[in-house]
DSSP file (Angstrom, degrees, kcal/mol; ACC not computed):
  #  RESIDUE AA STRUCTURE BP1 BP2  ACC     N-H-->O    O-->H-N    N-H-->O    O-->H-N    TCO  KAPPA ALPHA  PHI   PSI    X-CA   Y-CA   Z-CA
    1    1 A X              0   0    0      0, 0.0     2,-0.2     0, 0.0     3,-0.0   0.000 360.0 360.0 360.0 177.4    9.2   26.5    9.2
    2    2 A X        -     0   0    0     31,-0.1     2,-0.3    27,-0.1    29,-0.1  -0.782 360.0 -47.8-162.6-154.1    9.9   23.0   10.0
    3    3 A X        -     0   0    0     -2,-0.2     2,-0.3    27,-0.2   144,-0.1  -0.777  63.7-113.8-104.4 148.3    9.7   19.1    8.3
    4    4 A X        -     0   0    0     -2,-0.3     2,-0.4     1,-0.1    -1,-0.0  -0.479  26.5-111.1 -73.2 143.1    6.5   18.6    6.8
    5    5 A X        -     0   0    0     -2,-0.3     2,-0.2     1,-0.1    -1,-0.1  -0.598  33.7-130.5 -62.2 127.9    4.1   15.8    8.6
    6    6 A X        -     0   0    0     -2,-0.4     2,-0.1     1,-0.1     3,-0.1  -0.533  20.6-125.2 -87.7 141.5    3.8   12.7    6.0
    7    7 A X        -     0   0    0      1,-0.3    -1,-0.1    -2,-0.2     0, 0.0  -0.282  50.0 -62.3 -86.2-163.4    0.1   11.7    5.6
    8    8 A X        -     0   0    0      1,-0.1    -1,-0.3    -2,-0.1     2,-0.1  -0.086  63.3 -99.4 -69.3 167.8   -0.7    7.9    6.3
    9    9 A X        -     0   0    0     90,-0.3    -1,-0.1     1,-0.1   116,-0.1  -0.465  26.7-127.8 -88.8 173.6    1.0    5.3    4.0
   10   10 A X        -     0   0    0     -2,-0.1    -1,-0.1   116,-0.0    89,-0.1  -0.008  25.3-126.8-113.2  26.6   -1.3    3.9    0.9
   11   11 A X  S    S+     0   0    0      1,-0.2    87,-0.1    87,-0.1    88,-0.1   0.738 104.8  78.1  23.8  38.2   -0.7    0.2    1.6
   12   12 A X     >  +     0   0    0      2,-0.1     4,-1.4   114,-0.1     3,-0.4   0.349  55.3 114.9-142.2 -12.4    0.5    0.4   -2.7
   13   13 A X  H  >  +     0   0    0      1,-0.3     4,-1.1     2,-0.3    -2,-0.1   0.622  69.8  62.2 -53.2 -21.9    4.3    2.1   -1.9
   14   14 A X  H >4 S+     0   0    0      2,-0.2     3,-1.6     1,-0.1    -1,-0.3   0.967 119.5  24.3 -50.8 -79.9    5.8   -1.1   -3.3
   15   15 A X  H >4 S+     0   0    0     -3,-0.4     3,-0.5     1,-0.3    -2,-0.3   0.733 114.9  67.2 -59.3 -32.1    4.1   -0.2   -6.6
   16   16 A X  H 3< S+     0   0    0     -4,-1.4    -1,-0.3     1,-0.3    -3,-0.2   0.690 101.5  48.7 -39.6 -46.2    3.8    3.6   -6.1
   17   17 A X  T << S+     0   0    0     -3,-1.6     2,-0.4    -4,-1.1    -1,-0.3  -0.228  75.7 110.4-114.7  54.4    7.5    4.1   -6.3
   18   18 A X    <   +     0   0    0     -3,-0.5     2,-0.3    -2,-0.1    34,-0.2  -0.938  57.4  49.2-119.9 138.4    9.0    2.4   -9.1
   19   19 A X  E    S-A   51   0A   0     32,-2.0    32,-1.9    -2,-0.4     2,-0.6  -0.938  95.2 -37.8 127.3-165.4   10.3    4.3  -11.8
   20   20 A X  E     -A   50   0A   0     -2,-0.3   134,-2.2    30,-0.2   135,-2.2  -0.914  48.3-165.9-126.2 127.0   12.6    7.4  -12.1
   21   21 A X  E     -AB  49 153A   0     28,-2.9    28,-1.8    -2,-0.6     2,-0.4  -0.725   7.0-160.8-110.1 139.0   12.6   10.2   -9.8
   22   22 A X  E     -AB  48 152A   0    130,-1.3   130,-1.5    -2,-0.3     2,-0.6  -0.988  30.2-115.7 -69.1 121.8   14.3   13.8  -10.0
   23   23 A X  E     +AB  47 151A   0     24,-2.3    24,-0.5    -2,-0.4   128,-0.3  -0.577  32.4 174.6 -89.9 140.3   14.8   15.7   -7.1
   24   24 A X        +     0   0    0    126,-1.9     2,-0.2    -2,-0.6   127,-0.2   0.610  69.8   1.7-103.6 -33.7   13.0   18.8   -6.6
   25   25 A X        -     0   0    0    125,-2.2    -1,-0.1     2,-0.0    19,-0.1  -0.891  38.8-175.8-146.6-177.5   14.4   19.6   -2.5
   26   26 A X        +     0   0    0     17,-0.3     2,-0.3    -2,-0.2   123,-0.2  -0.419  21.8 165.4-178.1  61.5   16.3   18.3   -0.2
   27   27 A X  B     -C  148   0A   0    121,-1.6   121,-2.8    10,-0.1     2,-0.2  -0.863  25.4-149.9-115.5 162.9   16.3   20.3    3.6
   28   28 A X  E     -N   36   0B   0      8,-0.7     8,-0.9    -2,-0.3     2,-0.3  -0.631  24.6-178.0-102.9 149.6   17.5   19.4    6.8
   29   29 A X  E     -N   35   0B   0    117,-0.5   117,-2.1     6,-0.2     2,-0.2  -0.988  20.1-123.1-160.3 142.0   15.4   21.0    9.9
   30   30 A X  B >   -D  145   0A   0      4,-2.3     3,-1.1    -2,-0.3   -27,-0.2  -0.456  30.1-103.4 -75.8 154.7   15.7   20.9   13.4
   31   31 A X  T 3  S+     0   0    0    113,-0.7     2,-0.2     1,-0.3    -1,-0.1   0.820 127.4  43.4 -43.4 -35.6   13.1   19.9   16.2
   32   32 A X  T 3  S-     0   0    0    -30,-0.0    -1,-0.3     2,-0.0    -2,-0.1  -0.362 128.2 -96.9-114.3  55.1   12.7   23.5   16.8
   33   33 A X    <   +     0   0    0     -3,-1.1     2,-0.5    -2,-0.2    -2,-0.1   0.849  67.7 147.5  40.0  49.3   12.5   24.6   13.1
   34   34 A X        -     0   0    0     -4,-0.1    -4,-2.3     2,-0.0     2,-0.2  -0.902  46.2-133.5-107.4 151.2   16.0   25.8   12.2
   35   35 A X  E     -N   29   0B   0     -2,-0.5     2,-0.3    -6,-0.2    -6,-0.2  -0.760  22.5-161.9 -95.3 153.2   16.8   25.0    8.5
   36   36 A X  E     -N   28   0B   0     -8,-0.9    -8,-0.7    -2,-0.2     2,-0.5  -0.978  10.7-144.1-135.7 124.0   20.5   23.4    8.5
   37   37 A X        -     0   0    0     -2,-0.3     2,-0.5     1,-0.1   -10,-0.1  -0.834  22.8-117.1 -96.8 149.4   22.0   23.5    5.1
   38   38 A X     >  -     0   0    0     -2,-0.5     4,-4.1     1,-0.1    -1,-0.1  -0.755  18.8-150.2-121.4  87.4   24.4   20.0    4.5
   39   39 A X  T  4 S+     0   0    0     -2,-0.5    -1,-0.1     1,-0.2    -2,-0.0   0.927  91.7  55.7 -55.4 -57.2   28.0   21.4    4.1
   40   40 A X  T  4 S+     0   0    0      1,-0.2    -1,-0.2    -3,-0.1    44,-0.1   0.999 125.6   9.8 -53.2 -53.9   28.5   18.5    1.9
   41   41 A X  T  4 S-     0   0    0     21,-0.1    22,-0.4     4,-0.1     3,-0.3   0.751 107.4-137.1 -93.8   4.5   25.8   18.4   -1.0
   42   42 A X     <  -     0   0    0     -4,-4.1     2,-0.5     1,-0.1     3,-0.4   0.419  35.4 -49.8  68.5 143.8   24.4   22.3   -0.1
   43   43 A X  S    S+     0   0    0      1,-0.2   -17,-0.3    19,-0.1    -1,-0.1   0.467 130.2  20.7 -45.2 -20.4   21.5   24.0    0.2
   44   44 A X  S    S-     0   0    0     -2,-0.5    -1,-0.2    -3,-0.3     2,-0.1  -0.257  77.4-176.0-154.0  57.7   19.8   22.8   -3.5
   45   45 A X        -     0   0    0     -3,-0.4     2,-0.3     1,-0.1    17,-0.2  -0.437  26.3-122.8 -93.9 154.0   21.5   19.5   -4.7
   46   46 A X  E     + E   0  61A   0     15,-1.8    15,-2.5    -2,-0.1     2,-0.3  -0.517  43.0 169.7 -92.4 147.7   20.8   17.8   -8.0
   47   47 A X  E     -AE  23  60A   0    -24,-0.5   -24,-2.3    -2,-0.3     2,-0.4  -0.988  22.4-167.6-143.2 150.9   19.7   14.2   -7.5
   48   48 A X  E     -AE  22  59A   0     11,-1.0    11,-1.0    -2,-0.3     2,-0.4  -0.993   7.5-177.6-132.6 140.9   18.1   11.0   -9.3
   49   49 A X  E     -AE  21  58A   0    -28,-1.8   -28,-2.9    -2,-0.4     2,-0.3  -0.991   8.1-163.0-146.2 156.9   16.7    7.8   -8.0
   50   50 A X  E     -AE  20  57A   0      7,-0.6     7,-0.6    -2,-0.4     2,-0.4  -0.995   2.4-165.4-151.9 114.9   15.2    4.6   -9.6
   51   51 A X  E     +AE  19  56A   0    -32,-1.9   -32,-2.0    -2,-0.3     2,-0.5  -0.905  14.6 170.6 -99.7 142.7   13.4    2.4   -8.0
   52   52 A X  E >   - E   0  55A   0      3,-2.1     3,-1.2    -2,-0.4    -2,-0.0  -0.938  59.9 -57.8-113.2 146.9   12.8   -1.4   -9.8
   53   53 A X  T 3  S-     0   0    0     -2,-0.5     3,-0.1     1,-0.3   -39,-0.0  -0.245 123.2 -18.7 -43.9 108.4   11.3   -4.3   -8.2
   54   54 A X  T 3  S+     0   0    0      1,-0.1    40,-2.0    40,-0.0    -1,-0.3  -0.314 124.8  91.8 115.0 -19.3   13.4   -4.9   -5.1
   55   55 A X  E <   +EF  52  93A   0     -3,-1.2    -3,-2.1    38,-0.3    38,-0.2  -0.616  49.2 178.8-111.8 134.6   16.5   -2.7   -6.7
   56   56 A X  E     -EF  51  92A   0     36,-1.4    36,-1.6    -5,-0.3     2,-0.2  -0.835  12.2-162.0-125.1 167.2   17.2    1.0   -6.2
   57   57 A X  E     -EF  50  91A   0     -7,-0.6    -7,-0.6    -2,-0.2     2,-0.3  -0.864   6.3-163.4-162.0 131.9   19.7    3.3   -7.3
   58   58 A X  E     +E   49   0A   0     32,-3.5     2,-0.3    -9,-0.2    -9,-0.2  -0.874   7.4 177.8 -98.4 126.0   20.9    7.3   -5.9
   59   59 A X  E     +E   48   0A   0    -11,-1.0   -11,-1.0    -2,-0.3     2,-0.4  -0.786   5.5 174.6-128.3 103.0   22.8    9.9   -7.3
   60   60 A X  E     -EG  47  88A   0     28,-1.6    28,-4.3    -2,-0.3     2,-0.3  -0.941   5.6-173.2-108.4 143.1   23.5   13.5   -5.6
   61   61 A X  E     -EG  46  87A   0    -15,-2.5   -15,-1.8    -2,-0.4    26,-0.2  -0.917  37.0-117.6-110.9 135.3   25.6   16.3   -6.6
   62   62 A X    >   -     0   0    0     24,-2.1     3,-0.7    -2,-0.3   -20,-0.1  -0.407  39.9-127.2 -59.5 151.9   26.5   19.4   -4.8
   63   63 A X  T 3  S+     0   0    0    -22,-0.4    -1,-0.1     1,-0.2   -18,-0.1   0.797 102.7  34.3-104.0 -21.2   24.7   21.7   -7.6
   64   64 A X  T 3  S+     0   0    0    -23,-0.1    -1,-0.2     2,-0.1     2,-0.2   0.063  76.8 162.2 176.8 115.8   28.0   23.6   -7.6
   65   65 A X    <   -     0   0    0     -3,-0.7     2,-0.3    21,-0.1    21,-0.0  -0.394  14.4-173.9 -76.1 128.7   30.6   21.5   -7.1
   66   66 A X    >   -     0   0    0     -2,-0.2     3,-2.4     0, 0.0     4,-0.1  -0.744  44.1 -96.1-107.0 147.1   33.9   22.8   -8.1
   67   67 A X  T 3  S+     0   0    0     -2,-0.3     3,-0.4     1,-0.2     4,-0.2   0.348 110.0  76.9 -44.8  -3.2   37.1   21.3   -8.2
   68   68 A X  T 3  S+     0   0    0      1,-0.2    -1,-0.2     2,-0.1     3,-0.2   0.674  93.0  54.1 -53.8 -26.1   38.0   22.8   -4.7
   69   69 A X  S X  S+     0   0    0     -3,-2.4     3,-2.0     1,-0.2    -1,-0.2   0.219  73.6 105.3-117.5  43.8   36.2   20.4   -3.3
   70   70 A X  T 3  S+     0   0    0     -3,-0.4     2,-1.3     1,-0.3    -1,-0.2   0.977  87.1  47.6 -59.9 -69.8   37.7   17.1   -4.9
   71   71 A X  T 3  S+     0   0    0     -4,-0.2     2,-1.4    -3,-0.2    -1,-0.3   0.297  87.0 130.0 -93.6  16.8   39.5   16.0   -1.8
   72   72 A X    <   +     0   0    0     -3,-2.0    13,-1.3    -2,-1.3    14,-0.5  -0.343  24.9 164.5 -68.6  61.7   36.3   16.7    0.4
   73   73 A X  B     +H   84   0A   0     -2,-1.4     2,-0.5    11,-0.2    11,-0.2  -0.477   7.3 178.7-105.8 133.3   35.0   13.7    3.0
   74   74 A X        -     0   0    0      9,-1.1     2,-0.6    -2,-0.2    -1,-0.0  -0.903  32.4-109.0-128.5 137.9   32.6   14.5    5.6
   75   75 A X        -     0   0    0     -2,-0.5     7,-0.1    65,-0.2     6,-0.1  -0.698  43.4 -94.5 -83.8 140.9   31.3   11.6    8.0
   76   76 A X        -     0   0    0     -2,-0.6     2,-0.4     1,-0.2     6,-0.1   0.068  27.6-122.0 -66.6 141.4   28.1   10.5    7.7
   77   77 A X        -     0   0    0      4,-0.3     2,-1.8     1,-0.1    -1,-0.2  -0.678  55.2 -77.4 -92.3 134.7   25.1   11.8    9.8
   78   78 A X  S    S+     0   0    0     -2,-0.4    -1,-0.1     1,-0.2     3,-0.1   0.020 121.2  18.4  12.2  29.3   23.2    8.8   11.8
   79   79 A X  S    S+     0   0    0     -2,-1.8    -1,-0.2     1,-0.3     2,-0.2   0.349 118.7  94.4 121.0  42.3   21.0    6.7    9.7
   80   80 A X        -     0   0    0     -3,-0.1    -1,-0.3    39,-0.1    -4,-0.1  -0.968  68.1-100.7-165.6 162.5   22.8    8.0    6.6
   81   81 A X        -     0   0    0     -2,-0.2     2,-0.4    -3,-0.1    -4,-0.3  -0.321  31.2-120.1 -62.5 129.3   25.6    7.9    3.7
   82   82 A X        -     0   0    0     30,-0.2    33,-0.3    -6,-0.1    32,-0.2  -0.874  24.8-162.9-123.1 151.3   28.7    9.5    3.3
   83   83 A X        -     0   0    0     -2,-0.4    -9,-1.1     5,-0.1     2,-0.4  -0.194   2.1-156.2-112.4 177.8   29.4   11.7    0.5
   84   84 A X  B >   -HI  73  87A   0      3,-2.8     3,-3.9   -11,-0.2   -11,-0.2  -0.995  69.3  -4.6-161.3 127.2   32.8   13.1   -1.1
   85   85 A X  T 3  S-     0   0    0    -13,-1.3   -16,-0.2    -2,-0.4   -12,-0.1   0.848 127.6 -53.8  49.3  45.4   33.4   16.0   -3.0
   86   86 A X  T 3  S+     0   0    0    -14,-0.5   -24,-2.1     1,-0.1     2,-0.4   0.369 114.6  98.9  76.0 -11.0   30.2   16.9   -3.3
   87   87 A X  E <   -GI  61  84A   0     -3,-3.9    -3,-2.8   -26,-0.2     2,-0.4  -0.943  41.6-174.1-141.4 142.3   28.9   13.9   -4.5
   88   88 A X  E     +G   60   0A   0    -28,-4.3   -28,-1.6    -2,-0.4    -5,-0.1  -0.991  13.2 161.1-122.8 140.4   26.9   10.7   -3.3
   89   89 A X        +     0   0    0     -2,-0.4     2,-0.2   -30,-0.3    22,-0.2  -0.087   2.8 148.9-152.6  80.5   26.0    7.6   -5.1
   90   90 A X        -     0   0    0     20,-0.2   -32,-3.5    21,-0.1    20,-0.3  -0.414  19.0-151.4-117.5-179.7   25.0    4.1   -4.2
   91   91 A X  E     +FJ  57 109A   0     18,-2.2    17,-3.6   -34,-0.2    18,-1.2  -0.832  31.1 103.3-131.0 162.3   22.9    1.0   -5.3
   92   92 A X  E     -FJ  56 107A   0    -36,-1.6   -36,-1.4    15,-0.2     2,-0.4  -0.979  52.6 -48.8 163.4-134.3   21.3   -1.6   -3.9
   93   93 A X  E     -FJ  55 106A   0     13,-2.5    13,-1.0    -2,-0.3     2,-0.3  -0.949  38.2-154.1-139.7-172.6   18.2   -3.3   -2.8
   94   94 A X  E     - J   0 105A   0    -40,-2.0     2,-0.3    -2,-0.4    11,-0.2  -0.833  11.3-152.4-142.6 136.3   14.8   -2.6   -0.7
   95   95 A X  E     - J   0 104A   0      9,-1.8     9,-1.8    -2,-0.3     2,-0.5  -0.944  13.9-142.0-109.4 117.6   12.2   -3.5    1.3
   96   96 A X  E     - J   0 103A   0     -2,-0.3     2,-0.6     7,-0.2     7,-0.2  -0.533   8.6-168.2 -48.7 117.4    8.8   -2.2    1.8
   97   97 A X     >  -     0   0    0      5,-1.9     4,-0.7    -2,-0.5   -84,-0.1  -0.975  19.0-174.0 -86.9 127.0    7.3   -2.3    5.1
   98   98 A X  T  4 S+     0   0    0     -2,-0.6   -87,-0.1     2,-0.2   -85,-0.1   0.006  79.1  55.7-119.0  24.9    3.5   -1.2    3.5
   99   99 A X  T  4 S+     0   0    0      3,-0.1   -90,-0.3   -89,-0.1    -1,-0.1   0.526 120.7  25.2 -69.6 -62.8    2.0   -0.9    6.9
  100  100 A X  T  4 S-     0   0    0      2,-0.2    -2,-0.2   -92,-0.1     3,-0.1   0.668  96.7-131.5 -96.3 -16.6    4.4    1.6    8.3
  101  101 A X     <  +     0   0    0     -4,-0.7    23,-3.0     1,-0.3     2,-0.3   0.594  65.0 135.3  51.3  19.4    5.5    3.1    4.5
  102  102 A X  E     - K   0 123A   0     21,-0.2    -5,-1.9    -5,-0.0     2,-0.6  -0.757  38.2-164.2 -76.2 134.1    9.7    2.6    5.9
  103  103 A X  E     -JK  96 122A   0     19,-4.6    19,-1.3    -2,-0.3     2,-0.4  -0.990   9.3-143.9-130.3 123.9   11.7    1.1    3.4
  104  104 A X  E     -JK  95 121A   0     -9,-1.8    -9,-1.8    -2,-0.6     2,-0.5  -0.831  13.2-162.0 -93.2 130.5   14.8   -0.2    4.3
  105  105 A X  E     -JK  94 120A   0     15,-2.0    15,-2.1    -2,-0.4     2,-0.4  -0.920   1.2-160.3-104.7  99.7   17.8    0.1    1.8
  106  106 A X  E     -JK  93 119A   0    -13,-1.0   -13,-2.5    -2,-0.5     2,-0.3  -0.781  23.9-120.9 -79.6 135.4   20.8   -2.0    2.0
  107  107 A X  E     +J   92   0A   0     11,-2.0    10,-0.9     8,-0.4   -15,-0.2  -0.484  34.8 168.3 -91.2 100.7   23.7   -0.8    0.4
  108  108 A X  E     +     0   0A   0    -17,-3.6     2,-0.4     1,-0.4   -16,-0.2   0.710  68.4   1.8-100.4 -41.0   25.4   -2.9   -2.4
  109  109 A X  E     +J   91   0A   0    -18,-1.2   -18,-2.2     6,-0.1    -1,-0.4  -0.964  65.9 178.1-146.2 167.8   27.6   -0.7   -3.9
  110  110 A X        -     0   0    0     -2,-0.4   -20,-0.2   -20,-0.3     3,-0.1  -0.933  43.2-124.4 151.7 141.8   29.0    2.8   -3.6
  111  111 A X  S    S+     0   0    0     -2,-0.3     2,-0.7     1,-0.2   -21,-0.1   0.593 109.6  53.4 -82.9  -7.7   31.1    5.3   -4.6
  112  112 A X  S >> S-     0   0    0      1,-0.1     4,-1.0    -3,-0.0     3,-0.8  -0.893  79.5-144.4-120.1 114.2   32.3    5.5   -1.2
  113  113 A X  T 34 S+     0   0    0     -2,-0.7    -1,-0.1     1,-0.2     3,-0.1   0.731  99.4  61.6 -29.5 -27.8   33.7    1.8    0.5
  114  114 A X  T 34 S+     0   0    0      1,-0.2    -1,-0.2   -32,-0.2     4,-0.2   0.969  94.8  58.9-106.5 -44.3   32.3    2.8    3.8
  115  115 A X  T X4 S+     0   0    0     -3,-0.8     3,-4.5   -33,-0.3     2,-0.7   0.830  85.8 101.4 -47.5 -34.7   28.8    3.0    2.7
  116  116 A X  T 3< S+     0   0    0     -4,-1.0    -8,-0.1     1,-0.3     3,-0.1  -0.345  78.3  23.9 -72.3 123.0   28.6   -0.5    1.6
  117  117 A X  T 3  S+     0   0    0    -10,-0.9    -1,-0.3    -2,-0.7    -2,-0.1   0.086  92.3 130.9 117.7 -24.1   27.0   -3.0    3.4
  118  118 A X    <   -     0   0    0     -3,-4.5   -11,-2.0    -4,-0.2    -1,-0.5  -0.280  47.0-149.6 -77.9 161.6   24.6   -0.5    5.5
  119  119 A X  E     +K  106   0A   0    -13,-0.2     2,-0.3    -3,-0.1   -13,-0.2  -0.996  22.5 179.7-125.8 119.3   21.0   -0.7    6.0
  120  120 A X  E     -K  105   0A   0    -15,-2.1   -15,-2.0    -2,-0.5     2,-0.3  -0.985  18.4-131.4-128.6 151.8   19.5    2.9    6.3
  121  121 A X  E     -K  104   0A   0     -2,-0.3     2,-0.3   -17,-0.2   -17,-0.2  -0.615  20.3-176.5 -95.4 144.7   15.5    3.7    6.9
  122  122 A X  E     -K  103   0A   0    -19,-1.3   -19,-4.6    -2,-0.3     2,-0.5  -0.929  26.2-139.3-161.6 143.5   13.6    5.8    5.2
  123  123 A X  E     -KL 102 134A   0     11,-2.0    11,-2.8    -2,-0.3   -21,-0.2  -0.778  34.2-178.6-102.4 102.8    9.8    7.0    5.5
  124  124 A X  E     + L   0 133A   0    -23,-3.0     2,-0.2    -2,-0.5     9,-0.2  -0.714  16.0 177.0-111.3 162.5    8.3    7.3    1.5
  125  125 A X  E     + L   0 132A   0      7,-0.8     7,-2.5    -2,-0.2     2,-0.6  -0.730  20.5 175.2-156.9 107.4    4.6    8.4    0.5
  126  126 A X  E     + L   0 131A   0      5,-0.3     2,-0.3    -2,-0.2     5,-0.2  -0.900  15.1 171.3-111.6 136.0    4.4    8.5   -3.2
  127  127 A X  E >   - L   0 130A   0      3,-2.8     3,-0.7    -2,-0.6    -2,-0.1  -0.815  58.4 -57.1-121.3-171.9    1.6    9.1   -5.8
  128  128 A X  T 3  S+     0   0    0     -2,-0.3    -1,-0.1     1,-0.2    25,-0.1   0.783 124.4   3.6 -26.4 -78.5    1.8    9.5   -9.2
  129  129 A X  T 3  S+     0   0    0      1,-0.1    24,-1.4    23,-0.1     2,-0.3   0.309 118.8  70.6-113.7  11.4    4.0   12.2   -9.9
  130  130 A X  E <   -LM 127 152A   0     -3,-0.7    -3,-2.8    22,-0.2     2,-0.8  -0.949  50.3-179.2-148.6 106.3    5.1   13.1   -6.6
  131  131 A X  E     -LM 126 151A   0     20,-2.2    20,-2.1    -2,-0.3     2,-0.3  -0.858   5.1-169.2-108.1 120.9    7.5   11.3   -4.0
  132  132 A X  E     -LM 125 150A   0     -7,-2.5    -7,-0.8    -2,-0.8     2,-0.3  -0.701   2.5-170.3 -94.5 162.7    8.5   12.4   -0.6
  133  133 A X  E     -LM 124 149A   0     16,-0.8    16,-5.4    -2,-0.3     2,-0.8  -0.922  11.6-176.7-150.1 128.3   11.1   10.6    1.1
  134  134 A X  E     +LM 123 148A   0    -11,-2.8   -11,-2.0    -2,-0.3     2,-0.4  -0.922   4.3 170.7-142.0 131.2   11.8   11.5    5.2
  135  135 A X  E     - M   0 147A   0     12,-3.8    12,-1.8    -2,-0.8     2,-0.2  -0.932  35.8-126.7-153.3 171.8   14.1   10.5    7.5
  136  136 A X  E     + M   0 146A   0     -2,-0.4     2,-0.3    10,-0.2    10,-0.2  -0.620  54.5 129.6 -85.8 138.0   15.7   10.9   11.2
  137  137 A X  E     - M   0 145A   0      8,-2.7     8,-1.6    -2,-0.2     2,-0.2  -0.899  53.3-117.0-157.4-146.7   19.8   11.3   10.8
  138  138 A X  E     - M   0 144A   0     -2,-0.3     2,-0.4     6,-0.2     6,-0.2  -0.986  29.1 -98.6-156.3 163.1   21.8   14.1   12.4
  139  139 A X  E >>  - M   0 143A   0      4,-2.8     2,-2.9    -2,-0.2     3,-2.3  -0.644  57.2 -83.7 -89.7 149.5   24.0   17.0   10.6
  140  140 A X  T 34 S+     0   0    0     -2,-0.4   -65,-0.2     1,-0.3    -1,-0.1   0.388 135.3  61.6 -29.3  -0.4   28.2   16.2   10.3
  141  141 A X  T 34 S-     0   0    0     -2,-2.9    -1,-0.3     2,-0.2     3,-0.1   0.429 121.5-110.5 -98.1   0.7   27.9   17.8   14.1
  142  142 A X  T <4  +     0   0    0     -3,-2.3     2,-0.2     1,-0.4    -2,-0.2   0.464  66.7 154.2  73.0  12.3   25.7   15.2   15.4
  143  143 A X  E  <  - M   0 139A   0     -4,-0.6    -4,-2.8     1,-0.1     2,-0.4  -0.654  49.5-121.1 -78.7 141.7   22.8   17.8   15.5
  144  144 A X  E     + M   0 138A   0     -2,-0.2  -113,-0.7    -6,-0.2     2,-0.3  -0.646  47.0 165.1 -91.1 133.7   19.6   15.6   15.3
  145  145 A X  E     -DM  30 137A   0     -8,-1.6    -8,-2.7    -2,-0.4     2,-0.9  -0.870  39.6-125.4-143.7-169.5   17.6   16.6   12.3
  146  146 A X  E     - M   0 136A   0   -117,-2.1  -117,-0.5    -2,-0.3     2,-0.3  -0.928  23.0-156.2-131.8 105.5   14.9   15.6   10.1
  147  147 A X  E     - M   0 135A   0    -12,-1.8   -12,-3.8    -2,-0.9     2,-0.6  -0.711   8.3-171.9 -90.3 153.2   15.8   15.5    6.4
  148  148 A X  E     -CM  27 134A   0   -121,-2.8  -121,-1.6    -2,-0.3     2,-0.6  -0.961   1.1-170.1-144.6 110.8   12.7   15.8    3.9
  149  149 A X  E     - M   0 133A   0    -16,-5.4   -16,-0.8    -2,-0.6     2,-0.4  -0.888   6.4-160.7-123.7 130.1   13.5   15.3   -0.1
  150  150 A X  E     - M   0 132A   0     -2,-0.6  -125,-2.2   -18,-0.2  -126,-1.9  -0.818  16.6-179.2 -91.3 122.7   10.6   16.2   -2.4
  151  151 A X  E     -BM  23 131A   0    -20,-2.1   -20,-2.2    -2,-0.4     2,-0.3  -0.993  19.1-141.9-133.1 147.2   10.9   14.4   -6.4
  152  152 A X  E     -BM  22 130A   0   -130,-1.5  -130,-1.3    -2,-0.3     2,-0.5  -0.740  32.9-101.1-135.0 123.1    8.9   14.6   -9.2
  153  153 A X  E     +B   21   0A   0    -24,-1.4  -132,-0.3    -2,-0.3    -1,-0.0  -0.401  38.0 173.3 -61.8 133.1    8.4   11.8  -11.2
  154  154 A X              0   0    0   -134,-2.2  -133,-0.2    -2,-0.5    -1,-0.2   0.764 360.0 360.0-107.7 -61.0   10.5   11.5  -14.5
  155  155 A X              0   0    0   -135,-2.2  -134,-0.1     0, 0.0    -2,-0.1   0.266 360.0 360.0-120.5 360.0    9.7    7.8  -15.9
């Protein structure tokens, strides 16, 4: 298997993705189709995002995250966050490109200091009830992969 191909963008993703998202997947895959499961948040992690006019906001959890892994920090893959102990969460605000369907997110606040202040890309196609979100980064080994998170709209 491998990351799914994104159709063309709907020149409406401004308006398309606002509202409140639950995530439904979240894999990493190699150029030559190897699944690579994300040491930090795991194979099936629970997530929410809310998009608002110009504003977002992220939350993942390892789906189960134990108190072993409190003291856990992993560095951030390319074009990407870093998470602790299982857990990620920042805010901030957006731009649509509605040509290309990349939205760049800079990074206002965070539950990790090092996150704040980045600008990371990411390749959306939403309809109604259904958001993909795809982007280039590499795994906490520097393997380049292509993460793909599927969410089903919520509000």
């Amino acid at each position: 298997m491998s990351s799914p191909v994104l159709p063309a963008p709907s020149n409406k993703l401004g308006t398309d993705i606002r509202g409140v998202w639950w995530l439904l997947s979240r894999e990493d895959w190699t150029a030559s189709g190897e699944r690579r499961i994300d040491p930090v948040l795991g194979a099936d992690p629970i997530g929410i995002l809310a998009y608002a006019k110009n504003k977002f906001t992220a939350q993942f959890m390892k789906r189960d995250r134990t108190i072993d892994s409190a003291n856990e920090i992993f560095t951030a893959g390319q074009n990407n966050t870093v998470a602790m102990s299982g857990y990620d969460a920042y805010f901030g605000s957006y731009a649509v490109d509605e040509e290309t369907g990349q939205v760049s997110h800079t990074i206002l606040g965070s539950a990790i200091p090092a996150n704040v202040g980045m600008t990371v890309l990411r390749n959306l196609r939403a309809d109604e009830n259904k958001l993909t979100i795809q982007l280039e980064t590499t795994t906490t080994q520097g393997e380049p992969i292509t993460r793909t998170l599927t969410w089903k709209r919520i509000s």
